[in-house]
C-alpha positions, -999 to 999 in steps of 0.1 A, spaced: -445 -35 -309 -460 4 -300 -440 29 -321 -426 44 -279 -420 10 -269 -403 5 -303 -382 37 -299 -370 28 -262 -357 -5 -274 -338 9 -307 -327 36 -283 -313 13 -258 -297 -11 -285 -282 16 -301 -264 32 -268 -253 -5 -254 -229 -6 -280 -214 29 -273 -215 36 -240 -210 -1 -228 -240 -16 -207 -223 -27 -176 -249 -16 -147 -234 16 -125 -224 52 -138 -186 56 -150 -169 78 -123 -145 107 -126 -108 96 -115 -80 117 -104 -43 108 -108 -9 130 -101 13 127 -126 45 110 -114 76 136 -116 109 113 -132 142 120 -113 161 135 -141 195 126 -134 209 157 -139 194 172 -118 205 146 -89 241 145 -101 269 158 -80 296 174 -105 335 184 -91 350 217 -95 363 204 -132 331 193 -145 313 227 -140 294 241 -170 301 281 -167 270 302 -180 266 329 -201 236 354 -198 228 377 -228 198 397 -225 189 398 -184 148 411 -189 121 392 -173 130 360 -191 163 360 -185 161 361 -144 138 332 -151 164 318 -174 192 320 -149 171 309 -120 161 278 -133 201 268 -149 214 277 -116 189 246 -101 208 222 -121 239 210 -104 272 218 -118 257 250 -135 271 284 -124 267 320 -138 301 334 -153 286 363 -168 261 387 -179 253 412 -206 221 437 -212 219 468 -230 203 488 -199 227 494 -169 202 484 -142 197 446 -148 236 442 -150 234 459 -112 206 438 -105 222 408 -119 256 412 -94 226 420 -62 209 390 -72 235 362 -80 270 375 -71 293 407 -73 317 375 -91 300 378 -123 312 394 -152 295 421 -165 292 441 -204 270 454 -228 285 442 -257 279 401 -260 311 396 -282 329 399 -251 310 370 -236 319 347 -268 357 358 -262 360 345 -235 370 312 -230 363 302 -194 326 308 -210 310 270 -216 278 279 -232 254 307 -236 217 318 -235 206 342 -253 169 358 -241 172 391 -257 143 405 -283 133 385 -312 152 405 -337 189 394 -322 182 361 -318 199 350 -351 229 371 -349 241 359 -314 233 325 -318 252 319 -350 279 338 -333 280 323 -302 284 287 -323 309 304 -345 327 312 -316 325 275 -302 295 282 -270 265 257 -272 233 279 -266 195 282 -251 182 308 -275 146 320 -260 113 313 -285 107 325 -312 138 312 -323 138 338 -350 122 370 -359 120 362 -398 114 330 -411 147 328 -435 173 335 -405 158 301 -392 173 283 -420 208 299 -414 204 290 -378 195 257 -387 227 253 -409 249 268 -381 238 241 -354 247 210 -379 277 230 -387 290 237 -353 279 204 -345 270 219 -309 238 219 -294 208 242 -294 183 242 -271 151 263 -279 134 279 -247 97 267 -256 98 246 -221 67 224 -231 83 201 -250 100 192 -214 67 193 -191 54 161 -177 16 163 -188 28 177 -225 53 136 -224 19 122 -206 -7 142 -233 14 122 -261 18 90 -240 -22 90 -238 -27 105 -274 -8 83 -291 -25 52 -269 -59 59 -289 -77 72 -256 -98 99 -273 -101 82 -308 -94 99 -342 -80 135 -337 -103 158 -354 -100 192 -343 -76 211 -318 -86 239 -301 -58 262 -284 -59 292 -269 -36 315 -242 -57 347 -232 -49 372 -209 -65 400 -191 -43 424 -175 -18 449 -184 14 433 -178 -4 402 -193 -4 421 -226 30 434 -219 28 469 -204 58 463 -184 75 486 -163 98 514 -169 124 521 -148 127 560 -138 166 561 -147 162 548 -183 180 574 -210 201 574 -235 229 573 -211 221 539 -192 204 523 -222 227 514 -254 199 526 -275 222 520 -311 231 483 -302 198 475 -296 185 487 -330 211 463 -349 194 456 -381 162 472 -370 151 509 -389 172 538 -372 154 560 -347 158 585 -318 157 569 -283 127 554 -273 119 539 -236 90 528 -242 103 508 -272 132 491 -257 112 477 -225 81 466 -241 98 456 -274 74 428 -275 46 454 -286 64 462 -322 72 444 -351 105 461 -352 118 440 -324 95 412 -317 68 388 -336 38 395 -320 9 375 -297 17 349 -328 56 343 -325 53 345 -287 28 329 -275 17 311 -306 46 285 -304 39 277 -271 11 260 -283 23 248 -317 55 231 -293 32 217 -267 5 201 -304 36 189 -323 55 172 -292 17 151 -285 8 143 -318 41 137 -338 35 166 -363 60 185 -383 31 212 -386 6 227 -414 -1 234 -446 -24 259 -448 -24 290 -426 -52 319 -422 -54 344 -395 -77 376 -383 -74 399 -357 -61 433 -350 -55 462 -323 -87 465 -302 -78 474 -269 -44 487 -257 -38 514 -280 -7 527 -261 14 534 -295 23 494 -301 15 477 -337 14 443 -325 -25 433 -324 -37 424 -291 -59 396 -303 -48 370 -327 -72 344 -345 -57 309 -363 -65 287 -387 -46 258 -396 -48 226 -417 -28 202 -406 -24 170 -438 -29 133 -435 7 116 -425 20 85 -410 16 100 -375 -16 115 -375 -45 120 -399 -53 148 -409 -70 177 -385 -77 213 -382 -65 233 -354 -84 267 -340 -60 291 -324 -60 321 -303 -49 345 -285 -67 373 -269 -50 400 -242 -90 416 -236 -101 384 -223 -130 396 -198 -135 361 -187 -103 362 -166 -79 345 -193 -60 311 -192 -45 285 -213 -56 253 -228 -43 229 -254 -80 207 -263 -75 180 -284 -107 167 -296 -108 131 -310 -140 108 -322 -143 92 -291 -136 122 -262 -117 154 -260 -84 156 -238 -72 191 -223 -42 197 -217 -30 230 -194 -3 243 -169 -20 222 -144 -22 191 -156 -45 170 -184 -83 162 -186 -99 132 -204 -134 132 -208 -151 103 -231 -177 109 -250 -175 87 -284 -198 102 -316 -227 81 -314 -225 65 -352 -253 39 -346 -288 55 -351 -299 68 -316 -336 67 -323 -361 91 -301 -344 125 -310 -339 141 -344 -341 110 -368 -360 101 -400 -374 69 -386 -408 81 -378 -412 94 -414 -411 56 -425 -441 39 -432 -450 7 -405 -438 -17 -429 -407 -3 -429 -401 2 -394 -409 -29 -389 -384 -44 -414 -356 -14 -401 -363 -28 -365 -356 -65 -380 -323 -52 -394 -313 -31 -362 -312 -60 -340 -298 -84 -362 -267 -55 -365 -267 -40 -327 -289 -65 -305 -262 -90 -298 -237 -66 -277 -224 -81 -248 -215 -63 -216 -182 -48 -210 -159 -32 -190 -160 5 -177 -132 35 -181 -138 61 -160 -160 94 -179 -137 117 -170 -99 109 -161 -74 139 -146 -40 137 -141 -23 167 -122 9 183 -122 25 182 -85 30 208 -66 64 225 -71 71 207 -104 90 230 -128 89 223 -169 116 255 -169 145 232 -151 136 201 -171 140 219 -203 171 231 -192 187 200 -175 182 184 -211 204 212 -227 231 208 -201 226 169 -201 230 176 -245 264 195 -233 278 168 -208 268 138 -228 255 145 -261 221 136 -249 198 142 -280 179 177 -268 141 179 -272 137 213 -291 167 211 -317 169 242 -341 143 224 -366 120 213 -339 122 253 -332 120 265 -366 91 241 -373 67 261 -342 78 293 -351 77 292 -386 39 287 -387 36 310 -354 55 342 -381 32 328 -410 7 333 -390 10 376 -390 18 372 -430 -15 358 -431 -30 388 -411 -11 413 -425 -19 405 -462 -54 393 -455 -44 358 -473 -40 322 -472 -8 316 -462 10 276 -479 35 266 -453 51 232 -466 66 217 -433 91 195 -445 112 223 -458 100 250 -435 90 276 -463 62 296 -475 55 290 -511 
C-alpha cells in the first residue's frame, strides 16, 4: 500500500469510530424549551390565604423584586421601606397610595399583618435585617450576595435552621428553565467528561458598570445618610456613595460578589457542586475611574476537586465592564466529547468528541517510522479500529431556546412563596447561597492580597 493511500485509509478508520460513519452530514436542530405551569403561579388564593409583602430597600432591584412577587397570585404589597424619600413616593405612584411607608425596617418586622419580607438593600445590611426579620418571625428573599463578609454567612445560616422559616436567596438562575434543562442534559453525559468551564458576564456601558443616576433632590435631608452607614466607617454625606453603593467595598462586594454568583449559582445548580478549593484572581481599576474602588474587571481561577458528582474541573471566570466587543453572558461548559453554552437565551450543544484514536495525515509521528513498521502499525490499526460498524446520528449542534416572555425572576419567587404556603423545599436555601457567594468574596481576597486563596466547601471557610 502507497504511504497516501496508506494515510487515507488510517485516516478514515480512525474518524469512523468518532464521528460515526453513517452516510449524510449531522444537522443543527433547534428546540424551545417547554415552560412548566408552576402551580403557584396558576393558583387562585381567598382573601385569608393572602401572603402580605414587605419591601426593604426599593433601588432598581427592588421594583424588579416587587414586580415579579406581585405576578404570583395571592401575593400583595403591605409595605415599603428605603433610606431616600423618592422611591417611597415612587413606591405609593407605582403600586398603591395603600402601602405603608418608613425608613426605618424595624417597623416593617413589627408589624404583624406583615407575612414575610425581602430585603434588596446594599450588601453590607443584608445580614442584619435578615437575622432580624427571622428573629422577628418574617420568612425572607434576601437579594445576592447573600452577605457582604464571609463569617455573617454562617450566622445567617444558623438563623434560618433556627427560625426554622424559609430563606430564599435572589440568584434567580437556580429557577430558570435552561439552567434545570443545562443540568438535565449535563448530567445525561451529552458532552462527555467536564473538563473546563468557561464563564463570563461583560458589559459595556455606563449604567452596565453601575453609573446609575442621581436624582437632583438627593441631600442629607431626603436621604437617611447615618442609617445607611450602619456598621460601615463613619463619613460626611456622600450622593454619589449611597446610589452607586455597588462601586465601593464599604457597601457592596464588587464585579465578584455580584455578578460572580450569578455564575457560580447557574455552575453549581448544573453540575451538582458544592464549589472549589482553590481560588486565584487578577484584575483591577482600568476604565471608570469616577472615585469607586471596586475594579471594573475581574479575572477567576478556580479548581474545582474530584467528588461523587463530578470529577474534577477548572473553571475560568470573568467579568469585564470595558468590554469593546459589546458584552454578554455565557455559562460554557466544555466536556470531552462537545461544549454546551448556556445563556439568558437559552442553551447550545455542539459535539465535537477529542479524537483519542490516531488521526493520521496531520501532525503525527507515523511517517518518522521506518516501512517495516508502518506496515506492522497498519496491521495493528485495523485489527483495533477497522471493524466499526455504522451507527446512528445526533445532530452537531442542538439549541434549545428560552420562549418568549418566560421569566426566571417569578419562578424564583413562586418557589419562596410556594416554601411559605407549603413548606415546599426552596431552591437557593441560605447554604446553597453562602456556598456561591462565599467563593464569589474569596474571590477579591485573592485579588486584594495577590494570593492563592483555599476555600474548603463543605464548611464554607477559608483556611
Amino acid at each position: 500500500m502507497k504511504k497516501n493511500n496508506r494515510r487515507s485509509f488510517i485516516k478514515k478508520a480512525s474518524l469512523g469510530g468518532i464521528l460515526l460513519l453513517a452516510g449524510g452530514k449531522a444537522r443543527a436542530e433547534q428546540r424551545t424549551l417547554e415552560q412548566t405551569i408552576n402551580p403557584v403561579a396558576q393558583k387562585k388564593y381567598g382573601k385569608n390565604d393572602k401572603i402580605r409583602l414587605a419591601m426593604i430597600g426599593c433601588g432598581i432591584q427592588g421594583f424588579a423584586n416587587t414586580r415579579s412577587a406581585l405576578k404570583i397570585p395571592g401575593v400583595e404589597l403591605a409595605a415599603a421601606c428605603d433610606l431616600y424619600d423618592g422611591r417611597l413616593i415612587r413606591m405609593k405612584e407605582v403600586f398603591g397610595d395603600h402601602i405603608f411607608t418608613t425608613r426605618d425596617y424595624r417597623e416593617i418586622l413589627e408589624r404583624k399583618d406583615i407575612d414575610a419580607v425581602c430585603v434588596s438593600t446594599s450588601d453590607h445590611w443584608h445580614d442584619h435585617m435578615t437575622n432580624a426579620a427571622l428573629q422577628a418571625g418574617k420568612p425572607v428573599y434576601c437579594e445576592k450576595p447573600m452577605m457582604h463578609h464571609i463569617e455573617e454567612g454562617h450566622s445567617m445560616i444558623a438563623a434560618e435552621k433556627s427560625s426554622g422559616l424559609p430563606v430564599q436567596v435572589g440568584s434567580q438562575r437556580a429557577s430558570a428553565i435552561e439552567t434545570l434543562k443545562a443540568k438535565e442534559l449535563f448530567e445525561s453525559g451529552v458532552i462527555g467528561q467536564l473538563i473546563l468551564a468557561d464563564i463570563r458576564y461583560d458589559r459595556s456601558s455606563a449604567n452596565g458598570a453601575w453609573q446609575y443616576s442621581i436624582p437632583t433632590d438627593a441631600s442629607a435631608k431626603t436621604v437617611d445618610w447615618d442609617k445607611f452607614l450602619g456598621d460601615a466607617p463613619k463619613t460626611s454625606f456622600d450622593a454619589t456613595r449611597f446610589f452607586r453603593w455597588r462601586n465601593y467595598g464599604d457597601y457592596g462586594t464588587g464585579v465578584a460578589g455580584d455578578l460572580f454568583v450569578h455564575l457560580f449559582t447557574a455552575l453549581h445548580v448544573i453540575t451538582s457542586s458544592i464549589g472549589p478549593e482553590r481560588i486565584y484572581a487578577s484584575g483591577g481599576l482600568r476604565f471608570w475611574k469616577d472615585g469607586r474602588d471596586a475594579p471594573d474587571v475581574t479575572l477567576g481561577l478556580f479548581d474545582y476537586p474530584d467528588t461523587k458528582m463530578h470529577p474534577a474541573f477548572n473553571v475560568q471566570m470573568r467579568v469585564n465592564f470595558v468590554d469593546g466587543s459589546g458584552g454578554g453572558s455565557h455559562v460554557r461548559l466544555i466536556g470531552s466529547e462537545g461544549v454546551m453554552t448556556l445563556n439568558w437565551g437559552g442553551i447550545t450543544i455542539q459535539k465535537n468528541p477529542v479524537k483519542t484514536d490516531p488521526s493520521y495525515g496531520g501532525w503525527d509521528s507515523f511517517d518518522t517510522f521506518s516501512e517495516q513498521q508502518q506496515t506492522e502499525f497498519e496491521k495493528e490499526f485495523k485489527a483495533k479500529f477497522g471493524k466499526k460498524k455504522y451507527e446512528m446520528q445526533s445532530p452537531k449542534e442542538l439549541t434549545y431556546s428560552v420562549p418568549q416572555g418566560y421569566s426566571a425572576h417569578v419562578d424564583h419567587w413562586a418557589n419562596f412563596i410556594d416554601a411559605i404556603r407549603n413548606g415546599t423545599k426552596l431552591i437557593e436555601d441560605t447554604t446553597f447561597g453562602m456556598r456561591a457567594a462565599g467563593p464569589a468574596i474569596a474571590t477579591n481576597l485573592s485579588m486584594q492580597a495577590h494570593k492563592v486563596i483555599n476555600w474548603n466547601p463543605q464548611t464554607m471557610k477559608v483556611y
